[in-house]
N, CA, C and O of each residue as an XYZ file, in Angstrom:
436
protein
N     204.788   -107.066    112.862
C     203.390   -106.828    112.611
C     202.954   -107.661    111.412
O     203.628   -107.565    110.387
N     201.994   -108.394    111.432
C     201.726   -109.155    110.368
C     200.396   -108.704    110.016
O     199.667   -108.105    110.806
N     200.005   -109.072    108.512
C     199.048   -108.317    107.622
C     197.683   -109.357    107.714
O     197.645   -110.556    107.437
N     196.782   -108.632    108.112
C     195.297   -109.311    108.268
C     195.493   -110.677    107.377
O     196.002   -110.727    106.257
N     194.829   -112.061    108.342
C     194.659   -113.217    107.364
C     195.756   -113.983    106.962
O     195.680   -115.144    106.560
N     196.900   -113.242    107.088
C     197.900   -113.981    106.536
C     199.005   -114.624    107.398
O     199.493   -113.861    108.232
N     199.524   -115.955    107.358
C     200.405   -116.284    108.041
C     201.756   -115.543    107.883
O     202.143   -114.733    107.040
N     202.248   -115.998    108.791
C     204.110   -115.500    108.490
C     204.867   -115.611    107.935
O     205.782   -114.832    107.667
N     204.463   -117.630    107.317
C     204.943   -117.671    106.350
C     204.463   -117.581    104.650
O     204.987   -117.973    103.607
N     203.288   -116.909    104.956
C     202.005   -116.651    103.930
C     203.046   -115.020    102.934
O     203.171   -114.644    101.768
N     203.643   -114.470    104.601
C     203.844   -113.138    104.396
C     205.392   -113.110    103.935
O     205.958   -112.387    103.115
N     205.801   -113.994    104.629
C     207.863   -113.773    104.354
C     207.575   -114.104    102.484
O     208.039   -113.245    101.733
N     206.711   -115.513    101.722
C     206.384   -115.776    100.715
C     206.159   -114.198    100.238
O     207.107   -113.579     99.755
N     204.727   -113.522    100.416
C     204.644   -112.342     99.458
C     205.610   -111.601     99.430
O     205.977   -111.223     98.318
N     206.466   -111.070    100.819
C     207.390   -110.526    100.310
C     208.399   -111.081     99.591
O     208.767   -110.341     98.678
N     208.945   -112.046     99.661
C     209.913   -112.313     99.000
C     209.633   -112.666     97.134
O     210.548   -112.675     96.311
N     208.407   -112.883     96.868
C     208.041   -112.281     95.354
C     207.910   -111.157     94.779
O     207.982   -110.953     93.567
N     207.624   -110.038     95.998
C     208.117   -109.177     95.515
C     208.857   -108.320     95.275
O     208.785   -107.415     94.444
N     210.072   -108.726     96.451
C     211.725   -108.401     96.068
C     211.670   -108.817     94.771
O     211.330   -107.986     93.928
N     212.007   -110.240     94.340
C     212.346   -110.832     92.988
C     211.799   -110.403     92.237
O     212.401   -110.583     91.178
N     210.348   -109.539     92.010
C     210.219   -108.625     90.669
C     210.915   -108.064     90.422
O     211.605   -108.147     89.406
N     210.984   -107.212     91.359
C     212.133   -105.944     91.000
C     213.556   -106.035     91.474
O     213.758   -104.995     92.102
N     214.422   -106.629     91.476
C     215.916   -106.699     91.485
C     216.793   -105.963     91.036
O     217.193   -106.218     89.900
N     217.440   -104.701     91.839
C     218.547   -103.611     90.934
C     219.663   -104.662     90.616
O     220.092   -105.595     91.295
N     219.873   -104.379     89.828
C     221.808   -104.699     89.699
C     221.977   -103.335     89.316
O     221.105   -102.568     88.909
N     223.626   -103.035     89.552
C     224.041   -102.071     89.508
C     224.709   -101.414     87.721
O     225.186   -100.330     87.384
N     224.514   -102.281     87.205
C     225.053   -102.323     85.816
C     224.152   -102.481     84.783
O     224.233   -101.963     83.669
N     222.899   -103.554     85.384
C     221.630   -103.627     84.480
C     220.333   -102.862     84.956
O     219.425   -102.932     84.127
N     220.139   -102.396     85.704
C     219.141   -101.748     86.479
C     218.236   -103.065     86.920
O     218.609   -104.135     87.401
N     216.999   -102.626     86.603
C     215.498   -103.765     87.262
C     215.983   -104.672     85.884
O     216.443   -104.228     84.832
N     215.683   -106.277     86.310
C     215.576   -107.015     85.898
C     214.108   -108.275     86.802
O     213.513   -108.220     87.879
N     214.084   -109.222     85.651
C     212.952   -109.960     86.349
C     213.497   -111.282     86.291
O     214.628   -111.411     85.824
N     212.844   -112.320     86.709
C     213.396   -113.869     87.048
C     213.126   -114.076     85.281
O     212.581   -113.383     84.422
N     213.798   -115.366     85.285
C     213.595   -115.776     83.747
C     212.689   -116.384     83.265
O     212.622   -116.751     82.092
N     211.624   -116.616     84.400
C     210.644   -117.250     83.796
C     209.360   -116.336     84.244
O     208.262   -116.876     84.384
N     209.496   -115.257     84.412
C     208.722   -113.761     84.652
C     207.072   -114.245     83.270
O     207.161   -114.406     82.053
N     206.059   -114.315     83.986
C     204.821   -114.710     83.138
C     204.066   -113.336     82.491
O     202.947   -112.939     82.819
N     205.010   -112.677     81.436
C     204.033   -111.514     80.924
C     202.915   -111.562     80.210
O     202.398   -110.551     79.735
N     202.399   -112.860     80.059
C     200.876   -113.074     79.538
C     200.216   -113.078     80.506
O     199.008   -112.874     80.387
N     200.795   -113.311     81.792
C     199.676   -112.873     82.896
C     200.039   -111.502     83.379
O     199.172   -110.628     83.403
N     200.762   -111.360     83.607
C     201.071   -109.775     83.817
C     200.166   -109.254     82.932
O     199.110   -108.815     83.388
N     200.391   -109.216     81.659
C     199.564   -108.408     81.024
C     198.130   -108.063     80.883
O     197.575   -106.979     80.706
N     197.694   -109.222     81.004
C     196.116   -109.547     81.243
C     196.078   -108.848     82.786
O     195.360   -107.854     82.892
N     196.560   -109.152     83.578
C     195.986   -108.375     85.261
C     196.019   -106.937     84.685
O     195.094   -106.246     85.113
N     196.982   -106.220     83.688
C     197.184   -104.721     83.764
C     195.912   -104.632     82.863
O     195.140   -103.685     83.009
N     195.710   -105.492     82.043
C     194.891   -104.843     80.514
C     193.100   -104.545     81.702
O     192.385   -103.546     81.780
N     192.993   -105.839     82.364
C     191.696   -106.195     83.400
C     191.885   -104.925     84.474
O     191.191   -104.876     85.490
N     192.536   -104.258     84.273
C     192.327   -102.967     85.016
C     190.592   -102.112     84.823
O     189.810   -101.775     85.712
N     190.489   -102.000     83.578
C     189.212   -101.253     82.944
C     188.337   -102.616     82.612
O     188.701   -103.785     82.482
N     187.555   -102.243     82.561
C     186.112   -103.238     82.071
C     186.044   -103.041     80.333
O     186.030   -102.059     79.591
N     186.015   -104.285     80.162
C     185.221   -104.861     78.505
C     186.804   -104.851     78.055
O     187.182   -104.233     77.059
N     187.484   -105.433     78.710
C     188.700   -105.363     77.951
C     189.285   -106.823     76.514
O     188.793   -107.891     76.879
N     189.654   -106.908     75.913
C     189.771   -108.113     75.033
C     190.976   -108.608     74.690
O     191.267   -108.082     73.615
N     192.145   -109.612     75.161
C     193.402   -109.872     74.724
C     192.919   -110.951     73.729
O     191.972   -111.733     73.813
N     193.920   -110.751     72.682
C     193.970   -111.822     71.752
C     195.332   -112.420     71.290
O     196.197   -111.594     70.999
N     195.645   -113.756     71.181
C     197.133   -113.787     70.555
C     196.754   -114.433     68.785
O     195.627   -114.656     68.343
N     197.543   -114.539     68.347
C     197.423   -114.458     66.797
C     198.772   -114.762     66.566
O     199.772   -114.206     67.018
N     198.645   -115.970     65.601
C     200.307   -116.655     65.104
C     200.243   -116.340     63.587
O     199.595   -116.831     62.663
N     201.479   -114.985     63.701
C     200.991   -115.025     62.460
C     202.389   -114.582     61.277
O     202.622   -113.650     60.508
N     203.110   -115.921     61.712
C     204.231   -116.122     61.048
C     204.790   -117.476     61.788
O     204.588   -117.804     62.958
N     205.596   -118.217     60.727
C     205.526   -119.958     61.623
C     206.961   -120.090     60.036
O     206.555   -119.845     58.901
N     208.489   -120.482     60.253
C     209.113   -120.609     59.435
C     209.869   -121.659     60.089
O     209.703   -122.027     61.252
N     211.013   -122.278     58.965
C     211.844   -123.149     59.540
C     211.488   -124.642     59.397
O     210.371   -125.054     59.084
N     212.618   -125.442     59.675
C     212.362   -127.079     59.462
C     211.889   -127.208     60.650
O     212.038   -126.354     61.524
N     211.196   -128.423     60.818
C     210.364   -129.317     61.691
C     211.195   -129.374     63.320
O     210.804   -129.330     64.486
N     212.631   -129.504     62.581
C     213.522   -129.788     64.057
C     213.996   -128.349     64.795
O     214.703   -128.419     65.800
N     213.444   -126.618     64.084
C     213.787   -125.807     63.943
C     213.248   -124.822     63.723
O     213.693   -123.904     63.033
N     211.881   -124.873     64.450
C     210.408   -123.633     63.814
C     210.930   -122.625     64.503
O     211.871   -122.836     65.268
N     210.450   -121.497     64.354
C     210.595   -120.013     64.747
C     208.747   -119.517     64.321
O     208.102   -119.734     63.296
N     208.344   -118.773     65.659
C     206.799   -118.958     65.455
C     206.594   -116.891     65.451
O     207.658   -116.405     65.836
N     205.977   -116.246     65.258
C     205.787   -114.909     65.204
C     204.932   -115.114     65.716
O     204.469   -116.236     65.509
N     204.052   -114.056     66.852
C     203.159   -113.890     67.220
C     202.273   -111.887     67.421
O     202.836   -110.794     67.366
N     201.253   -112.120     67.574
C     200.980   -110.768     67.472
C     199.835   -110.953     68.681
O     199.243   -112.018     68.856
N     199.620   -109.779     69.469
C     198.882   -109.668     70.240
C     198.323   -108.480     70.047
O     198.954   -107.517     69.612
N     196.471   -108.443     70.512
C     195.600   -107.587     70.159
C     195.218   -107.294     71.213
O     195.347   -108.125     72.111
N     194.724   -106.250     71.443
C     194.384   -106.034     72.351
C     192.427   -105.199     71.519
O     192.567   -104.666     70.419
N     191.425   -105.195     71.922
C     189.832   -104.985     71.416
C     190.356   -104.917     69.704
O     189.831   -103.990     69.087
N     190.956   -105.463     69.200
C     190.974   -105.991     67.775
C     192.296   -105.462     67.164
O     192.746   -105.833     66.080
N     192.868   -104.544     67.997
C     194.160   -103.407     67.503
C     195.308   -104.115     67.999
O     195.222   -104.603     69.126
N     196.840   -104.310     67.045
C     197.770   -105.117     67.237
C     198.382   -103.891     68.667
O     198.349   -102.661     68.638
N     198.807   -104.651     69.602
C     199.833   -103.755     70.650
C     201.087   -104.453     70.439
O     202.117   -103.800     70.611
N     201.159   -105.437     70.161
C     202.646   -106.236     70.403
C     203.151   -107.395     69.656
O     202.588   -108.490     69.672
N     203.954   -107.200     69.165
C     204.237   -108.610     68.412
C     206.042   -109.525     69.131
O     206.955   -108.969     69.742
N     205.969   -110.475     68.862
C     207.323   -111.020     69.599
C     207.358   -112.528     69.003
O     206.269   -113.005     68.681
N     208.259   -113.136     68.870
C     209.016   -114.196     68.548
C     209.700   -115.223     69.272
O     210.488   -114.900     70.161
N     209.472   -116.519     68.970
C     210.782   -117.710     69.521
C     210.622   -118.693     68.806
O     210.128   -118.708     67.678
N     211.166   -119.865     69.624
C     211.628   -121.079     68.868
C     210.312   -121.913     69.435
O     210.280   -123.105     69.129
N     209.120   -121.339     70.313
C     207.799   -122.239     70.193
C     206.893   -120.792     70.356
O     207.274   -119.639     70.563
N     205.375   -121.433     70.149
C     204.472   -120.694     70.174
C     204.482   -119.783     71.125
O     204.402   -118.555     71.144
N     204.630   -120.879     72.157
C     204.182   -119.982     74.316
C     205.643   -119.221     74.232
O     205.820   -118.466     75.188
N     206.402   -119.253     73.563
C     207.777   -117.871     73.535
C     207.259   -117.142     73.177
O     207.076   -116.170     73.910
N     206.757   -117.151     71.967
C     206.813   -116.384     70.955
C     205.419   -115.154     71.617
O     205.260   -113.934     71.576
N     204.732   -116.204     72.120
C     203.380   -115.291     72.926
C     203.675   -114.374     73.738
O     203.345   -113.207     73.525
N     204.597   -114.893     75.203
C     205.738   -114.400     76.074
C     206.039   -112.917     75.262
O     205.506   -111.843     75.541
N     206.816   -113.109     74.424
C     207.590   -111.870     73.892
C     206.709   -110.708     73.517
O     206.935   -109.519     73.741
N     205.419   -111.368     72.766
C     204.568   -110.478     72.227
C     204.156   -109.720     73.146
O     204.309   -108.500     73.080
N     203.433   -110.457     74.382
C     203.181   -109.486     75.807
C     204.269   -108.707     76.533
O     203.986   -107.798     77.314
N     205.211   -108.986     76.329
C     206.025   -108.379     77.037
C     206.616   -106.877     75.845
O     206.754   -105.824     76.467
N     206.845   -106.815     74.721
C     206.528   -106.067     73.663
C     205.345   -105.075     74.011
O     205.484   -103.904     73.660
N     204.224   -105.441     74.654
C     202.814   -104.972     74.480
C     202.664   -104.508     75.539
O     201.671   -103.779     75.516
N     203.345   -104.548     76.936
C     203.687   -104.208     77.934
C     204.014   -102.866     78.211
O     203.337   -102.000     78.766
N     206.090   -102.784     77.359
C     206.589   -102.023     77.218
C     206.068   -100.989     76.026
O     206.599    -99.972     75.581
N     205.132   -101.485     75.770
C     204.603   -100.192     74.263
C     203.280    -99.137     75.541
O     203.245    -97.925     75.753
N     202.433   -100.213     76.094
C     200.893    -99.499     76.862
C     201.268    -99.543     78.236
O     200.477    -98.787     78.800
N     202.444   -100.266     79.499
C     202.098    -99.734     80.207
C     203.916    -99.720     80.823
O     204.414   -100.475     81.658
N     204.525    -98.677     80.117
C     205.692    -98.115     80.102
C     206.123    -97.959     81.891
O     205.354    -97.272     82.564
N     207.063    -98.458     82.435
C     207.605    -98.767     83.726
C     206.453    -98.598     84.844
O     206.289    -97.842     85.802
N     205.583    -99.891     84.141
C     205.018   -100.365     85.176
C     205.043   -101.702     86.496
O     204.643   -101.933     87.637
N     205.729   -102.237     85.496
C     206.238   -103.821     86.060
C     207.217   -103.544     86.629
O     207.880   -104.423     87.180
């Protein structure tokens, strides 16, 4: 049975993205692919309600030139939800949402 509009291989595609969200292992539970986009994740969950506002904010940057480490903080209508870290900005953003995730929308992903 195939789903209004969509081809077959429109459909084997959706499903098979959304096996790969959610993946048991038996030792780690749910895990996600490694390049899992929680700045968009987050924004689709936050765009749930109307007038909503994400913000990111760098607001820690250390280390030599060949060797930065960037802090980031994410807001959500002006209030910090998440902060997270890496070795570039778009990590460091990554982490913050995914931080901001697990703080506002607790085993939802």
């Amino acid at each position: 049975m195939r789903a209004a509009g969509l081809s077959q291989q429109e459909l084997d595609k959706t499903i098979a993205q959304a096996i790969a969200k959610r993946i048991e292992h038996p030792l780690f539970g749910y895990f996600r692919p490694w390049n899992f986009d929680y700045k968009t994740a987050l924004q689709e969950l936050v765009q749930r309600k109307k007038d909503q506002l994400l913000h990111y904010e760098l607001i820690g940057e250390s280390g030599p030139d060949h060797d930065k480490h960037f802090t980031v903080e994410v807001l959500l209508n002006g209030s910090p939800v998440g902060q997270g870290s890496g070795s570039s900005k778009k990590r460091a953003e990554q982490a913050a949402a995914e931080a901001a995730i697990e703080k506002l929308f607790p085993n939802e992903l």
